[in-house]
C-alpha positions as CSV (number, residue, x, y, z in Angstrom):
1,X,0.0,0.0,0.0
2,X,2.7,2.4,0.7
3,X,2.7,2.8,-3.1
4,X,-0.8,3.7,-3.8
5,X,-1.1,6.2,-0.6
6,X,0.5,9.3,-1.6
7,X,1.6,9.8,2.4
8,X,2.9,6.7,2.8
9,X,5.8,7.7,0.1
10,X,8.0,9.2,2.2
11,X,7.8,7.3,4.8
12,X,9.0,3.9,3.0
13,X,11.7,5.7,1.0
14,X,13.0,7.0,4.5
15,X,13.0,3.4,5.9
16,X,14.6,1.8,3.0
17,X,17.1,4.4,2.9
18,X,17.9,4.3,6.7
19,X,18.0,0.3,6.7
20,X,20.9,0.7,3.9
21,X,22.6,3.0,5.7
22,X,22.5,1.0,8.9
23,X,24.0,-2.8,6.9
24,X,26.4,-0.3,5.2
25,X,27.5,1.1,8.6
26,X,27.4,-2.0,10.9
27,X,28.1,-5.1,8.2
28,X,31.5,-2.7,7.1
29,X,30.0,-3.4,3.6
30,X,30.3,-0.8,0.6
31,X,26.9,-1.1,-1.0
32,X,24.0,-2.5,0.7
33,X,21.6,-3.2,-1.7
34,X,17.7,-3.1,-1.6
35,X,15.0,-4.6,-4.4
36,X,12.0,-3.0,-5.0
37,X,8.8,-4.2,-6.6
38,X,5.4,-3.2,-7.1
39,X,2.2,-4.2,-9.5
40,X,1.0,-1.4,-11.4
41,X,-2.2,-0.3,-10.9
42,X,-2.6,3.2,-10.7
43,X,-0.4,5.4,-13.3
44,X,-0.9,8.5,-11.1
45,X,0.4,7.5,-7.5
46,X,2.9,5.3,-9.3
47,X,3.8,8.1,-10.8
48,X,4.2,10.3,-7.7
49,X,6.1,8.0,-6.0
50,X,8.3,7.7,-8.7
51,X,8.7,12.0,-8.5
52,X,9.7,11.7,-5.0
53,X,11.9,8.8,-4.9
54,X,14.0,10.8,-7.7
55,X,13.7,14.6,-6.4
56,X,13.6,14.6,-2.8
57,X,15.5,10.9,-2.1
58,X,18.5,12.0,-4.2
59,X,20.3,10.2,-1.9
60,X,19.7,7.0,-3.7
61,X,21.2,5.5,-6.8
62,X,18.2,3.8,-9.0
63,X,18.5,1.5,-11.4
64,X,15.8,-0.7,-13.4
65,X,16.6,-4.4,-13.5
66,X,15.8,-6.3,-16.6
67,X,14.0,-9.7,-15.5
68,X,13.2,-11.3,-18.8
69,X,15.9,-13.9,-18.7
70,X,15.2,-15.1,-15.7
71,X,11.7,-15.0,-15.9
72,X,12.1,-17.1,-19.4
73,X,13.9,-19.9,-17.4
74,X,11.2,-20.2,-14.6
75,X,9.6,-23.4,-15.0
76,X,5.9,-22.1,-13.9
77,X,3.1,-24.7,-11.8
78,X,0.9,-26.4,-14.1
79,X,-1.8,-24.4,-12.3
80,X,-0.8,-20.8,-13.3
81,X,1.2,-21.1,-16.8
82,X,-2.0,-19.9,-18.6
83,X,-2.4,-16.7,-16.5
84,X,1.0,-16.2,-16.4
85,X,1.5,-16.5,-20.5
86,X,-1.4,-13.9,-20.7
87,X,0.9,-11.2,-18.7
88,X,3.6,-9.0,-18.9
89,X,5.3,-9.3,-15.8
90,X,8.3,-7.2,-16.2
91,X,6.2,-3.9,-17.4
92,X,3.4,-4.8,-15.0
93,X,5.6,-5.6,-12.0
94,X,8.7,-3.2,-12.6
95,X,11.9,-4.2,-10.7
96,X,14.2,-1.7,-9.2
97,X,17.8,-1.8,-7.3
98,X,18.3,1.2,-4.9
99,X,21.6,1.6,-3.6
100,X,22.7,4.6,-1.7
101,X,24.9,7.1,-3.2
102,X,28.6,8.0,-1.6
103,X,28.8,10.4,1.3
């Protein structure tokens, strides 16, 4: 839900961003990493969160992860591999690797 409520934007991006900072700090590691992943279902919030996540979270580095491959090479239950034919998962359920930028 946090993507579709326009107030609960901020909150999750500050989370996400805080929980990176925190494994980068205490692990010693260089880049913590976090995936992000949402259906799309509503082009305007998606759209604002999108705004935000870019203008006022600059502190993050975002970049969109192509899932084809992989999603090619998944051997789908018999129960699901007509639905799942019918869809396009990687434009309907974007992927996204947030890192945080240096200093």
């Amino acid at each position: 839900d946090c993507i579709w409520r326009e107030f609960l934007h901020r909150p999750l991006l500050a989370t996400v961003a805080a929980a990176l900072s925190k494994a980068q700090r205490e692990r010693g590691a260089s880049e913590a990493v976090a995936l992000l992943s949402f259906q799309r279902r509503s082009p305007q919030n998606e759209a604002c969160f999108m705004r935000i996540l870019r203008t006022e979270f600059a502190c993050f580095s975002v970049t969109d992860v192509d899932v084809n491959k992989a999603l090619a090479r998944l051997q789908w239950p018999v129960q699901v591999q007509a639905s799942v034919a019918q869809l396009k998962l990687p434009d309907d359920f974007p992927l996204m690797r947030l890192t945080l930028k240096p200093g």
